[in-house]
N, C-alpha and C positions, 0 to 999 in steps of 0.2 A: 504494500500500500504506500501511495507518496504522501510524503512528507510536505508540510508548508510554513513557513517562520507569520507570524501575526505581528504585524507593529502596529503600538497604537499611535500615532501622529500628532493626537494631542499632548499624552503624557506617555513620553519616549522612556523604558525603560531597557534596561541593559542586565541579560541577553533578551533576545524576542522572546514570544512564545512560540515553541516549536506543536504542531499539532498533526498528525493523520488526516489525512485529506478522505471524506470517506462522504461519496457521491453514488453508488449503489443504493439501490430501496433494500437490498439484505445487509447491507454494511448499517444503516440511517437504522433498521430498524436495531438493529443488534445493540448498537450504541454503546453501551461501557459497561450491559445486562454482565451478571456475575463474576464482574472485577473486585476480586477483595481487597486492596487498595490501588490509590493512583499516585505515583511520583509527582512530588511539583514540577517538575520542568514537563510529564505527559499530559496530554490532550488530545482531544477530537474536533474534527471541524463541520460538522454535520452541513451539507449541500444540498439547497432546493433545486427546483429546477423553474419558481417563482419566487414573487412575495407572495407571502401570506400568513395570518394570524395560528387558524387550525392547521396549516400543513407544519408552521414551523411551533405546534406544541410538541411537548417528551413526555414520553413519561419515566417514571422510579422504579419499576416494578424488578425487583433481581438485580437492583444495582446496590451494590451494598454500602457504599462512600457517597456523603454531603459532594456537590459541585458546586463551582460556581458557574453559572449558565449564562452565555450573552450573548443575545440574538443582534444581529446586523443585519441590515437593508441594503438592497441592491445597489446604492450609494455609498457603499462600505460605512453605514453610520450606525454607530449603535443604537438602539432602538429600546433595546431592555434589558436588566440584569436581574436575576435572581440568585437566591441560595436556595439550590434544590437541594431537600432531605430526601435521603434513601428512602425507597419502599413509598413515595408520593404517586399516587393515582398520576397525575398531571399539571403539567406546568405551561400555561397557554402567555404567549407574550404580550404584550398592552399594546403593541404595531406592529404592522407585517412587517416578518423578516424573512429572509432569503437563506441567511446565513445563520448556525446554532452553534457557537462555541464553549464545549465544556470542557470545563479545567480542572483541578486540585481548586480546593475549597478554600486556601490561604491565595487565589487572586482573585478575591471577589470584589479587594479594595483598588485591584489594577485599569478597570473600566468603569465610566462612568457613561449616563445616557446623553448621547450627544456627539460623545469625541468618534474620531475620524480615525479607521484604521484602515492597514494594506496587507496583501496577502502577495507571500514569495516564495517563490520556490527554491529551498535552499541550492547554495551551490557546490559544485564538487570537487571542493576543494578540500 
């Protein structure tokens, strides 16, 4: 699965976030189900193939680790962030997003709604 570094543009942090690019409907759905935990530097980058509010809700069910969850619009803008708890029926965003970024639950202070990020594909070096 490829890899994708996340910078956020408004508050540039040092290193990016590096995340799993995972644009399959069996990767989106699998999502981080029966991860018993997540390293802070792992993520996911869950990929619509629109915006939208119900395509870009998750849910908890089998995932056993807090996230911090932030959805992005097709204008690479964040749109919403929550602290998803394990085992949550659902987590539906407050504006269509395109884009679902879940992390380690210690960066949930790293995004706020508004700020501007970019998506890159690391290099091989």
């Amino acid at each position: 699965m490829q890899q994708v570094n996340i910078y956020n543009l408004s508050r540039p942090q040092d290193p990016a976030v590096t995340a799993k690019y995972c644009v399959s409907f069996l990767c989106r759905l699998r999502g981080l189900m029966f991860r018993r935990s997540l390293a802070p530097e792992e993520g996911l980058l869950l990929v619509q193939s629109r915006e939208s509010r119900l395509d870009a809700a998750i849910h908890m069910l089998f995932v056993w680790v807090d996230l911090a969850v932030i959805w992005i619009n097709a204008a690479s803008e964040v749109v919403d962030i929550k602290l998803a708890r394990r085992w949550r029926l659902m987590y539906v965003p407050s504006r269509p997003a395109m884009y679902i970024l879940e992390l380690a639950a210690g960066h949930l202070e790293d995004f706020k709604v508004g700020d501007q990020v970019k998506f890159e594909k690391p290099s091989l070096e």
